[in-house]
N, CA, C and O of each residue as an XYZ file, in Angstrom:
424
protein
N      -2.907    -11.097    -12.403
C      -2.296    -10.562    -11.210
C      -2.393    -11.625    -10.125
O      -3.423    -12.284     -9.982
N      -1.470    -11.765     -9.471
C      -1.498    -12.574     -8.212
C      -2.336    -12.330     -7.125
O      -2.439    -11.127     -6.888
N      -2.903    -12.982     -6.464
C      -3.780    -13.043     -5.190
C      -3.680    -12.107     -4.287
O      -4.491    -11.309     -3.817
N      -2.313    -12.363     -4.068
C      -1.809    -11.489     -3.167
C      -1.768    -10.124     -3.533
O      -2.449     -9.277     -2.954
N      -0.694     -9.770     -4.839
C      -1.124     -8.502     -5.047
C      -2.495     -8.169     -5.495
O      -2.693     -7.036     -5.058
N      -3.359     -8.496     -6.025
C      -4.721     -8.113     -5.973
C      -5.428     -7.935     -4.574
O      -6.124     -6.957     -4.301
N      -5.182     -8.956     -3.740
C      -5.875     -8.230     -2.460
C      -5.241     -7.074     -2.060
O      -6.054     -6.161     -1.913
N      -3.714     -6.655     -1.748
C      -3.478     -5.882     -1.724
C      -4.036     -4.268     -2.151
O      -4.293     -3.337     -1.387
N      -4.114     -4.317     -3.607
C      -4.763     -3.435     -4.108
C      -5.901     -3.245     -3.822
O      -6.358     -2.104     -3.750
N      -6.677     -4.423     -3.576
C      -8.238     -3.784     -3.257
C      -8.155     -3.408     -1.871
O      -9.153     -2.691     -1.807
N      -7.671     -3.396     -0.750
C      -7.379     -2.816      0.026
C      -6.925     -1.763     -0.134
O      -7.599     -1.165      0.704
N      -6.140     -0.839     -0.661
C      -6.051      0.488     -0.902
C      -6.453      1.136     -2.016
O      -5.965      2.168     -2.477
N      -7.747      0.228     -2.617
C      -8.793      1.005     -3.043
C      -9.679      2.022     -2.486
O     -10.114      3.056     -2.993
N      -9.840      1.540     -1.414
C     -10.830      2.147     -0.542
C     -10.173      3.640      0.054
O      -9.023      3.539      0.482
N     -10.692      4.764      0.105
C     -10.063      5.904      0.627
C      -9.605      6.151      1.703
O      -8.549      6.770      1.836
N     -10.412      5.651      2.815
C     -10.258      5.550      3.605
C      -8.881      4.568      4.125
O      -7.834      4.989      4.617
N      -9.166      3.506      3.914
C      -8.150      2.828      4.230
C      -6.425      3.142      3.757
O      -5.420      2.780      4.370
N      -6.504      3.906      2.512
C      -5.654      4.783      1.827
C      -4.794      5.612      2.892
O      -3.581      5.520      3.080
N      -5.932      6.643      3.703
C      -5.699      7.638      4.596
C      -4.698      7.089      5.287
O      -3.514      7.418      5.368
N      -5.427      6.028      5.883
C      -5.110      4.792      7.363
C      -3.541      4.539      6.999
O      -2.654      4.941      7.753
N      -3.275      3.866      5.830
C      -2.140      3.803      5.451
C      -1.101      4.406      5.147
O       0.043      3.952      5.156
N      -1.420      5.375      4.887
C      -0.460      6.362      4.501
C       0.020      6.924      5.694
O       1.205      7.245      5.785
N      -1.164      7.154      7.074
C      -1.119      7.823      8.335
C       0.459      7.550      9.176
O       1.296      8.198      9.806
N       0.105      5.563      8.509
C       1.331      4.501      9.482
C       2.952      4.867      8.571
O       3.915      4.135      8.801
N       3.050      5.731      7.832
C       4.457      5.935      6.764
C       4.881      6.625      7.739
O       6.062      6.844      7.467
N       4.526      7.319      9.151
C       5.431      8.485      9.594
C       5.786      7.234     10.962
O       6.203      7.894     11.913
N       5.756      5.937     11.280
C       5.590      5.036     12.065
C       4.419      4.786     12.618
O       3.304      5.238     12.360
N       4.966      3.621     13.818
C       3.372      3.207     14.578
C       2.877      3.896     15.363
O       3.435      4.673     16.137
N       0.857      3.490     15.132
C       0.132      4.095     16.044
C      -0.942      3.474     16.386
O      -1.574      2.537     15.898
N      -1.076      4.207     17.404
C      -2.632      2.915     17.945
C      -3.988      3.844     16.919
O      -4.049      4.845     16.206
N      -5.130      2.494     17.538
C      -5.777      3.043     16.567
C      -6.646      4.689     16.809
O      -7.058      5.395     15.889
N      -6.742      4.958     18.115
C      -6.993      6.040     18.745
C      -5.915      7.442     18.284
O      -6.016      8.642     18.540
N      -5.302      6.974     17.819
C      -4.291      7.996     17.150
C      -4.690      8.435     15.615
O      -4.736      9.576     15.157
N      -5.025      6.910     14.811
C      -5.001      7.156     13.731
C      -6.418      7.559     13.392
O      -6.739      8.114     12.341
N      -7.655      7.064     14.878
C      -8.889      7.695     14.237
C      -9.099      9.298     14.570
O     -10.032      9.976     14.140
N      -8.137      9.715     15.344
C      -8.120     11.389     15.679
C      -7.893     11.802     14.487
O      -6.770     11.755     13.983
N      -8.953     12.268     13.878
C      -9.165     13.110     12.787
C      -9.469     12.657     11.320
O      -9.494     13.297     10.268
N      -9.697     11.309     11.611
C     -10.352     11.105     10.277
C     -12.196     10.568     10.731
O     -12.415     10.073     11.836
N     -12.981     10.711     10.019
C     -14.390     11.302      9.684
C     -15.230      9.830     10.056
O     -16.386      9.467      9.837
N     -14.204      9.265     10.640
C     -15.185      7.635     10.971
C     -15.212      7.184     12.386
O     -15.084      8.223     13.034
N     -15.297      6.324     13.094
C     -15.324      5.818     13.888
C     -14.147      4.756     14.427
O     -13.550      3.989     13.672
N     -13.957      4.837     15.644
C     -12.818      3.886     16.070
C     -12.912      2.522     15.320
O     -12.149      1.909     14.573
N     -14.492      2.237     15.956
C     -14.388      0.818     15.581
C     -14.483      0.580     13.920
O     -14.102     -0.543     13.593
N     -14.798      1.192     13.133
C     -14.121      1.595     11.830
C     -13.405      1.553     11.317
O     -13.449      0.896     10.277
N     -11.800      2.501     11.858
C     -10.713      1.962     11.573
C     -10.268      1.025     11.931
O      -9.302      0.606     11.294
N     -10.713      0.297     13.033
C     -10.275     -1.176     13.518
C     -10.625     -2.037     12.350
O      -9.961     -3.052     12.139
N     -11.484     -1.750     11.682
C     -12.088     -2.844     11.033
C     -11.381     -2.696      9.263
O     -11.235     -3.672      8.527
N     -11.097     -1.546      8.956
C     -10.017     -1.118      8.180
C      -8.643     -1.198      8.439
O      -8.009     -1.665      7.493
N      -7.979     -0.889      9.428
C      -6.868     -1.983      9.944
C      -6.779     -3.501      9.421
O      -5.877     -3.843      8.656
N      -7.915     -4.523      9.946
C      -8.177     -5.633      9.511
C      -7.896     -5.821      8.463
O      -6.984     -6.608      8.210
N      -8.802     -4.953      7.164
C      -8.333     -5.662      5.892
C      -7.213     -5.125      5.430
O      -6.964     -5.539      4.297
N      -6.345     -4.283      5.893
C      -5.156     -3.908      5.692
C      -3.836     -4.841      6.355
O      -2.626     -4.878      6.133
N      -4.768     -5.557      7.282
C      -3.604     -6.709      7.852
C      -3.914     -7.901      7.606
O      -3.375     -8.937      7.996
N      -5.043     -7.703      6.765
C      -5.353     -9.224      6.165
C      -4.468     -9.424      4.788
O      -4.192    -10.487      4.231
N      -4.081     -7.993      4.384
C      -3.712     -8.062      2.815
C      -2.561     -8.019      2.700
O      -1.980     -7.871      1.625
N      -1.879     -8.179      4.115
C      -0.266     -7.806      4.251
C       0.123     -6.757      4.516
O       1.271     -6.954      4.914
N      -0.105     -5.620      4.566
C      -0.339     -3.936      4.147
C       0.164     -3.752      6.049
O       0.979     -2.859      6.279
N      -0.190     -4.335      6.890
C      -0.220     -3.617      8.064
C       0.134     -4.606      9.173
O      -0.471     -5.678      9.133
N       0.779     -4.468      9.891
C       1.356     -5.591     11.097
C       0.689     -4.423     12.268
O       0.396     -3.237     12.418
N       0.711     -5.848     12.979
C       0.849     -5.115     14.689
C       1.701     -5.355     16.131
O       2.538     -6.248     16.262
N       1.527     -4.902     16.628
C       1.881     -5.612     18.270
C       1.351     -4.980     19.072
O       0.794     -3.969     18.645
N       1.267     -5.247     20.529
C       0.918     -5.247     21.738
C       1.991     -4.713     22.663
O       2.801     -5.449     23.227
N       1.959     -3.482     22.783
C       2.265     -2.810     23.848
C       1.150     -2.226     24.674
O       0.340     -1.325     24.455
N       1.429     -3.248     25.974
C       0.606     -3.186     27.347
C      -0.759     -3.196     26.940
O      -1.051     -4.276     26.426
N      -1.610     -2.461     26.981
C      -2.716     -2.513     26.686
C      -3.055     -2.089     25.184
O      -4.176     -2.473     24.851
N      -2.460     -1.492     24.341
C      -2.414     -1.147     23.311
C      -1.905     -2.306     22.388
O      -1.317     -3.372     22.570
N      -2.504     -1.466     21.090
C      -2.060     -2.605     19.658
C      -1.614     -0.998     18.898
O      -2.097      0.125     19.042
N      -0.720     -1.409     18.235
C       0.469     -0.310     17.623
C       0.068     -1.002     16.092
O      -0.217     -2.190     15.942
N       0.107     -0.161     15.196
C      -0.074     -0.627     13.969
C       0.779     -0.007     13.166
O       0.235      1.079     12.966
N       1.785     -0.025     12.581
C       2.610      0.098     11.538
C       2.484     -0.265     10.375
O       1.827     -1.303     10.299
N       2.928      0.252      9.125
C       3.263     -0.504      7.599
C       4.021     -1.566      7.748
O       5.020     -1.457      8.459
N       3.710     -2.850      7.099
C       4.199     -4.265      7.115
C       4.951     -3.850      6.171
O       4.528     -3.126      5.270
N       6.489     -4.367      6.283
C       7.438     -3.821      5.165
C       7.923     -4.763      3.826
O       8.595     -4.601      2.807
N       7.139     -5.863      4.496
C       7.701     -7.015      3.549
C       6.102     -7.190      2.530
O       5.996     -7.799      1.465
N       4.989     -6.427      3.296
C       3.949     -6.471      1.878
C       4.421     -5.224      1.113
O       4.653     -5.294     -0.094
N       4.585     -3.924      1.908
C       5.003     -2.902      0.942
C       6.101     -3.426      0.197
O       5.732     -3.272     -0.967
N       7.466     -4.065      0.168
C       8.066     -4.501     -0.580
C       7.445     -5.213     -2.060
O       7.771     -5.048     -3.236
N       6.204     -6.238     -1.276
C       5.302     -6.865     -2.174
C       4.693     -6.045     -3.533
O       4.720     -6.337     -4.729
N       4.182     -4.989     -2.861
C       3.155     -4.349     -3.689
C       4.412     -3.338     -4.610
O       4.175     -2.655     -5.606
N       5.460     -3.472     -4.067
C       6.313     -2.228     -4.737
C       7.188     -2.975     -5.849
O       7.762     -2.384     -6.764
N       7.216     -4.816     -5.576
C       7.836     -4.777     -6.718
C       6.441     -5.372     -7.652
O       6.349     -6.257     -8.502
N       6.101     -5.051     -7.444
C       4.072     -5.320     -8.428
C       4.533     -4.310     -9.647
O       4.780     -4.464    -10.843
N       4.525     -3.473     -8.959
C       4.785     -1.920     -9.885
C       5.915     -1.786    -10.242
O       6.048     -1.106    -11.259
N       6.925     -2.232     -9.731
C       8.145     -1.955    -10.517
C       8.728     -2.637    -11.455
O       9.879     -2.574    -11.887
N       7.446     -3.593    -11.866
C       7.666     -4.666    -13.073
C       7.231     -3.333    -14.373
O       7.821     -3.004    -15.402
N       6.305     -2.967    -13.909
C       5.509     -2.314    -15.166
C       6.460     -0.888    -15.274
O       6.389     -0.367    -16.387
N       7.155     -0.328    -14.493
C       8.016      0.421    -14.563
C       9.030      0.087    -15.799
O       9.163      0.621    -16.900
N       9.734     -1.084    -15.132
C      10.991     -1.394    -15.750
C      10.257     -1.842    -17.422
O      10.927     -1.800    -18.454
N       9.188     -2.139    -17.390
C       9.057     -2.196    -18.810
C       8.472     -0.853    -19.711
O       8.653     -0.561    -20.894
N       7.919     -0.369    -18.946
C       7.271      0.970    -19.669
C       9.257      1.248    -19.802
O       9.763      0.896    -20.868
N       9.979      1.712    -18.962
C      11.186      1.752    -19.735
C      12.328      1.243    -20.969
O      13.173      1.712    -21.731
N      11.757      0.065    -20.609
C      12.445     -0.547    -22.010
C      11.963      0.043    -23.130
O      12.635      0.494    -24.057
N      10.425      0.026    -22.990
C       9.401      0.287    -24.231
C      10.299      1.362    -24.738
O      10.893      1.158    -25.797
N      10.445      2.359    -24.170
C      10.775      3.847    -24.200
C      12.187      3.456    -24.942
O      12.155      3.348    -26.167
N      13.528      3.223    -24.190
C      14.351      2.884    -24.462
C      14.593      2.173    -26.203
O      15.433      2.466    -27.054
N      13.516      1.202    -26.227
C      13.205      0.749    -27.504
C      13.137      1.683    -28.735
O      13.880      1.802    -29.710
N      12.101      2.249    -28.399
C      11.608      4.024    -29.277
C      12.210      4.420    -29.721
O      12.365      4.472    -30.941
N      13.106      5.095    -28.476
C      14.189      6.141    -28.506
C      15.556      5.663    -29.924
O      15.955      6.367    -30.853
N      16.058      3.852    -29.445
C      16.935      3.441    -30.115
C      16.624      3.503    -31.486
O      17.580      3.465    -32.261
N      15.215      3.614    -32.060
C      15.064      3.633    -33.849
C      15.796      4.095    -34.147
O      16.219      4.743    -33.190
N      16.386      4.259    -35.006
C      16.657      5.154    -36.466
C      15.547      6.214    -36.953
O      14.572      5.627    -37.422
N      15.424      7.702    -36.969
C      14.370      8.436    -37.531
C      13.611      7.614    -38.283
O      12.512      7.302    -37.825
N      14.199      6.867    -40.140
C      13.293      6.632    -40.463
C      12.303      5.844    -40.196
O      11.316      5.966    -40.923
N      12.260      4.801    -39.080
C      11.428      3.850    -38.837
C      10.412      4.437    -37.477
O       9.682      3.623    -36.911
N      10.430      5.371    -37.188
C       9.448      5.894    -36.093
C       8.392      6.977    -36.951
O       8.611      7.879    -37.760
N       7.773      6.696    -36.651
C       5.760      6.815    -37.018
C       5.875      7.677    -35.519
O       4.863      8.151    -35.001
């Protein structure tokens, strides 16, 4: 696996950071938004943010005094065609199967 997608993944290993991520799919939020209601601490998710924007997973910006955190769309692209390799082949596989002839399928 590539670097990249491996960090990726180990970044949304973690549950938490999972949450975090999934939180930013409805758009951006600061982090005072995204720690209202999950079971940790601000400076927590700040620090989960981090490895989520270290791994590509999460961009930011600066509005006024705030940092807005959104899904980075070009790592989710990343991580989505990770998986859609193993997709397109678990399909062939299938496809393969399917094409036997009865007698040669076990």
């Amino acid at each position: 696996m590539a670097t990249y997608q491996g960090q990726m993944l180990e970044a949304l290993g973690d549950p938490t950071r999972r949450t975090i991520f999934e939180s930013l799919a409805g758009g951006p939020r600061s982090v005072a938004e995204i720690a209202n209601g999950l079971p940790v601490s601000r400076p927590a998710v700040s620090q989960h943010l981090k490895v989520l924007k270290d791994a590509g997973l999460v961009s930011s910006t600066s509005v006024g005094t705030r940092r807005l955190y959104a899904v980075d769309q070009e790592g989710l692209a990343a991580i989505r065609g990770y998986f859609e390799r193993f997709w397109h082949q678990a399909l062939a596989a299938f496809a393969e199967a399917a094409e036997k002839p009865p007698e040669e399928k076990t």
